[in-house]
C-alpha positions in Angstrom: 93.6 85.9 102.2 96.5 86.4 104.9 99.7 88.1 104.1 103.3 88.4 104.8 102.6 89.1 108.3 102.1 86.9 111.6 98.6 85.8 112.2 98.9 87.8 115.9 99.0 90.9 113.6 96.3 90.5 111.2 94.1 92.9 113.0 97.0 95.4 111.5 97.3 94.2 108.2 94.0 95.7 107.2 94.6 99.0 108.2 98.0 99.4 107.1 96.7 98.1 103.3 95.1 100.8 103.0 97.8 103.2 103.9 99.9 101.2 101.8 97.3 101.6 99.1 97.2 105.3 99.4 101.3 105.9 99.1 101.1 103.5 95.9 97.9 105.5 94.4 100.3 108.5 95.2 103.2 107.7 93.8 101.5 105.7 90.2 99.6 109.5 89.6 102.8 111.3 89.3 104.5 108.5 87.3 101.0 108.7 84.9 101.5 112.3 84.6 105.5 111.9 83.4 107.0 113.2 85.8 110.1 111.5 86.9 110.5 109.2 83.8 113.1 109.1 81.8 113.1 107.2 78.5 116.3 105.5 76.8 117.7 106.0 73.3 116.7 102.3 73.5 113.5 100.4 73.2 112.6 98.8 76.2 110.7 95.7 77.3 109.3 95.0 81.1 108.8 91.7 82.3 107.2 91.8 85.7 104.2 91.2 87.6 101.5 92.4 90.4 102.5 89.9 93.0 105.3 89.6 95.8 107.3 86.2 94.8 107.9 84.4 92.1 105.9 83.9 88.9 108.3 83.3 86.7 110.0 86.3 85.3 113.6 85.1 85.4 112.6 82.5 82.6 110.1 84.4 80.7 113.4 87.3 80.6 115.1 84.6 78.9 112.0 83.4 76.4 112.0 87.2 75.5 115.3 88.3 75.1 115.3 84.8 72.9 112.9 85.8 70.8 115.1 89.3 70.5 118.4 87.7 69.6 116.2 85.5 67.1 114.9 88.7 65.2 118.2 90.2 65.0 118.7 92.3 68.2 121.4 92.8 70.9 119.5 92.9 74.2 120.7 93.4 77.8 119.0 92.4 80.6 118.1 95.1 83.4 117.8 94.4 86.9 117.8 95.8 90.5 120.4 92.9 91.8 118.7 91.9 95.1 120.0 90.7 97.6 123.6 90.7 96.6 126.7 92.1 98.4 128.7 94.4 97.2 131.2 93.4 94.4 129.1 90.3 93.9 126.5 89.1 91.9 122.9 88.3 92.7 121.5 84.6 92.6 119.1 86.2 89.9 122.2 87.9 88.0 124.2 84.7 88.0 121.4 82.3 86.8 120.4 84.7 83.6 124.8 84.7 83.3 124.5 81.1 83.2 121.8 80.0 81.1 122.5 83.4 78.4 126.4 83.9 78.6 126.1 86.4 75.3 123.6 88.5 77.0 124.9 91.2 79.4 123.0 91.6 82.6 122.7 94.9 84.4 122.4 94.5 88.0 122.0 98.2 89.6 119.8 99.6 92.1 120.3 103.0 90.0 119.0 100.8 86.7 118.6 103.9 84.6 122.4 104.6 86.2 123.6 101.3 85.0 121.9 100.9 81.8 123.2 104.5 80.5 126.7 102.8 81.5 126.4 100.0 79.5 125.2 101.6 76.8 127.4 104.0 76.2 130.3 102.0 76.6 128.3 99.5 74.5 126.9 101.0 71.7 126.3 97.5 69.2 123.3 96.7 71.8 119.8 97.8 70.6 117.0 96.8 73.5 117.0 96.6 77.3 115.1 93.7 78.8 113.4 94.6 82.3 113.6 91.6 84.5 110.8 92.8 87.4 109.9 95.9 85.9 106.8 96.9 86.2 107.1 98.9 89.7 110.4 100.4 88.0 108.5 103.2 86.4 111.1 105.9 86.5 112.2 103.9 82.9 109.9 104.2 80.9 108.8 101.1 78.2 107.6 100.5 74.9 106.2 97.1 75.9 105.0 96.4 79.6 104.4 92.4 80.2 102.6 91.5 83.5 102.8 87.8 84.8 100.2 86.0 86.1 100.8 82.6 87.9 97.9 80.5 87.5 98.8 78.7 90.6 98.2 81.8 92.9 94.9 83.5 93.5 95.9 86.7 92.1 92.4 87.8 91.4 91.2 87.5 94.6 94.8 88.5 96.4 94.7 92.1 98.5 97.3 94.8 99.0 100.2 94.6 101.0 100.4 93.7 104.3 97.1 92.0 104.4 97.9 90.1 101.0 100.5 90.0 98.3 99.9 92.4 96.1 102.2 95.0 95.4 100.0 97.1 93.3 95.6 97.0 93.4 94.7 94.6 90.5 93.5 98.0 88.7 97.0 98.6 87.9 97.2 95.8 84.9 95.2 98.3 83.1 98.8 99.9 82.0 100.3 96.6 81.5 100.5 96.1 77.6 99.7 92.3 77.8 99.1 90.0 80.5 101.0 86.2 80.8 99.5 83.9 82.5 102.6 81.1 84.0 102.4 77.9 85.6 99.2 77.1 83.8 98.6 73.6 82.7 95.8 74.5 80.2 93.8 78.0 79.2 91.6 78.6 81.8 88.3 80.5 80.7 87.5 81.6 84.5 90.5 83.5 84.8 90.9 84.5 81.4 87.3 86.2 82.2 88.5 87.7 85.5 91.8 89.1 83.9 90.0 90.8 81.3 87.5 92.7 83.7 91.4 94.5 85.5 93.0 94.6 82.1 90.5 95.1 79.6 91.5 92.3 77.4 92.2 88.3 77.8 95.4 86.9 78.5 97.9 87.3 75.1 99.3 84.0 75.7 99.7 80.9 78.5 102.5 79.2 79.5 103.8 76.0 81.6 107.3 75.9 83.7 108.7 72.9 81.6 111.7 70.5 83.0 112.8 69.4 80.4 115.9 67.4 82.5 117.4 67.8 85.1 121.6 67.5 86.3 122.7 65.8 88.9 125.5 66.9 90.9 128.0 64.6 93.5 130.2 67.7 94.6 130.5 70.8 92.5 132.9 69.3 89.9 131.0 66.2 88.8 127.4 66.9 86.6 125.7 64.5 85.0 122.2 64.7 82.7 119.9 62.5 83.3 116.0 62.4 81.6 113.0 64.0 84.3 112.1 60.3 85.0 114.7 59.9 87.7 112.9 61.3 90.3 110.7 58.4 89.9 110.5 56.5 93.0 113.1 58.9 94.3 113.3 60.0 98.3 113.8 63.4 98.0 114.7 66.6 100.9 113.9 70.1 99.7 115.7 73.3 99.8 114.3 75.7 97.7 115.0 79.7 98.6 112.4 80.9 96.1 108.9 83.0 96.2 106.8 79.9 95.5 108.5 76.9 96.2 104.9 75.1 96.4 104.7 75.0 93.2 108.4 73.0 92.4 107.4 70.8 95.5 104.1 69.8 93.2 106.3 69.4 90.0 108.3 66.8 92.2 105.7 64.9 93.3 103.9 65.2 90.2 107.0 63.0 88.3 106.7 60.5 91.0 109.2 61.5 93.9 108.6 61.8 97.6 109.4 64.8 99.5 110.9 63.7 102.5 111.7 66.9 103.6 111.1 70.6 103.4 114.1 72.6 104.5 112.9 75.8 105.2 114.8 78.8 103.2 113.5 82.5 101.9 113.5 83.9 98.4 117.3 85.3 97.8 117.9 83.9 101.1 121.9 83.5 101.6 123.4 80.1 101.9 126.4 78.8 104.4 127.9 75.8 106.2 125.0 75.8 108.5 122.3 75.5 106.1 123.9 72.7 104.1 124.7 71.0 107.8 120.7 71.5 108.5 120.2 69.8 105.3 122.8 66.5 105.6 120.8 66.0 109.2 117.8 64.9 107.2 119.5 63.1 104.8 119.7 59.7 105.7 117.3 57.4 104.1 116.8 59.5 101.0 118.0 59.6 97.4 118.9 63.1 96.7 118.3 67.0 97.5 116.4 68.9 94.8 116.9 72.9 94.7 116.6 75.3 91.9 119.3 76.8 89.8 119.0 79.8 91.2 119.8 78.2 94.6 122.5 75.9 93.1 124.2 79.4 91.7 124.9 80.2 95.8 125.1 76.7 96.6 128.1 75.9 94.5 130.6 78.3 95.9 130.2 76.5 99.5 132.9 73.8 100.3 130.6 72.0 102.5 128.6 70.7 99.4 130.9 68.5 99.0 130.5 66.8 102.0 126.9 66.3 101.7 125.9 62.1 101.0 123.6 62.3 98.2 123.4 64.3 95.2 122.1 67.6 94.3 119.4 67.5 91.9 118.4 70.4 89.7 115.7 70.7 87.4 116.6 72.1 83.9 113.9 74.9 83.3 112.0 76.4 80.3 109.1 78.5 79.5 106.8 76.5 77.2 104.2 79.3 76.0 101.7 77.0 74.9 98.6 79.4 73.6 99.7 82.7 72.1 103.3 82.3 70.9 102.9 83.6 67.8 100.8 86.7 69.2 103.3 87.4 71.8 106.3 87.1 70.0 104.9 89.4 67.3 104.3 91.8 69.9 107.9 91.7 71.4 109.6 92.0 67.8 107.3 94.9 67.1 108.3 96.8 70.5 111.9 96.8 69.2 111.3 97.2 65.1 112.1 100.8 65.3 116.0 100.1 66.5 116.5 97.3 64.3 115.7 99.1 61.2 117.6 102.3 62.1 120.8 100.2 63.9 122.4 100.9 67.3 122.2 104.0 69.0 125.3 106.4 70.0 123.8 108.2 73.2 120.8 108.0 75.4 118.2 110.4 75.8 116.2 111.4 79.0 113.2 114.1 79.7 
């Protein structure tokens, strides 16, 4: 399975795995023994996965912290930030803004730092929300969730720099629960093969679910219109995200035709250029589709306006459709302690 690197430099790729593979082994033994960690007043809940790219944490942080405001707590969401300049937010940071404006969102690359902040200054919230936690193991957890996109060959995936893996499938074996995303129905085979690394089946399965989508002509002017407007649509791409595949197969799978792929990074940065690279390809189709969390970056350039068609952007939810009850029983659990006893005053770390 080839990784991040060029093919001209796969005979590398093996090698430096397994170096990669030793520093991890090293530094996951002295976060096993404790040292380093340092725990919150707070409980805390990781979303995160195994996997460079996306698998859907940014909307499994908002089922979660849902589910938390629905039992009673005050969460905030905790988050590295990447890929923003200073005194600015993150694409990430802005989407969870937008679609929870009650929810504060922590963006730090000191997120112990940042959280302590908030908290103290904050003292009526009761749980912290980990959004890409599970390498963040200086903070330690009371519930570690690991995703598992069902659209990726996680199973069979291999470390760094040969594959995508950011940790040896061994490591779900500290992971709490396992999610599998972007799964269209349970899937015994890798329910099986999940167990073997974690020791026990998936807790629940879920679907990325559009359930409409908002069409924009300029930044000012939105309108909502049902998912069946793509159909029949002529459609150009631009989607700066870690799996972008699987939104192109969403598209076509509601009856548009991709016309065109503009090429873009996850958290890549957006400017007059790219939106000029985008109205060359424009002519002859209906609309361009991108993701909120492209639209966040998108917006604030002028040059949108000037583009001929609309921007299309799929409204997106988590639709846990096996194991709802399980999982939310678990999340509720993982926080039970700090909603009997009310918020805390200080923070605590060893």
């Amino acid at each position: 399975m080839s990784g991040p690197l060029p093919g001209l430099l796969s005979p590398l790729s093996v090698p430096a795995s397994w170096l990669y593979g030793l520093a991890v082994g090293i530094r996951n033994a002295r976060f096993d023994r404790g040292s380093g960690v340092i725990r919150l007043a707070v409980p805390v809940i990781s979303v995160g996965n195994l996997t460079v790219g996306g698998s859907g944490k940014s909307p499994m942080v908002t089922w979660v912290t849902r589910r938390l405001v629905d039992a009673g707590a005050r969460p905030v969401i905790g988050m590295r930030g990447y890929g923003a300049r200073t005194g600015e937010m993150s694409d990430e940071q802005l989407e969870h803004c937008g679609r929870q404006p009650d929810v504060p969102v922590v963006a730090d690359r000191d997120r112990v730092g940042g959280l302590r902040t908030l908290l103290r200054q904050n003292p009526e919230f009761n749980c912290i929300v980990l959004d890409d936690g599970f390498q963040h193991r200086r903070l330690a957890r009371n519930l570690d969730l690991v995703l598992v996109d069902a659209t990726r060959d996680t199973v069979h995936d291999r470390l760094l720099p040969h594959g995508w893996l950011r940790e040896p499938l061994a490591s779900l074996r500290r992971a709490d629960a396992v999610i599998v995303t972007r799964a269209q129905a349970v899937d015994d085979a890798l329910a099986t093969a999940l167990r073997r690394w974690h020791g026990k089946p998936p807790i629940a399965w879920s679907r990325h679910a559009w359930i409409g989508l908002t069409v924009y002509n300029g930044t000012n002017r939105a309108d909502d219109v049902p998912v069946d407007w793509f159909d029949g649509k002529r459609v150009v791409t631009l989607l700066g995200i870690g799996n972008p595949e699987s939104v192109r197969r969403q598209i076509e799978a509601v009856g548009a035709v991709i016309a065109a792929n503009i090429p873009a990074r996850d958290h890549q940065r957006y400017d007059a250029a790219t939106l000029e690279a985008v109205k060359s390809v424009c002519k002859g189709v209906d609309a361009v589709v991108v993701t909120s969390k492209d639209w966040v970056k998108l917006r604030r350039l002028a040059a949108v306006e000037a583009l001929p068609v609309p921007i299309v952007v799929p409204r997106l939810q988590i639709d846990v459709f096996d194991g709802a009850d399980a999982l939310a029983t678990m999340i509720e659990h993982a926080v039970s302690s700090t909603l009997r006893r009310g918020p805390p005053a200080h923070v605590q770390a060893h």
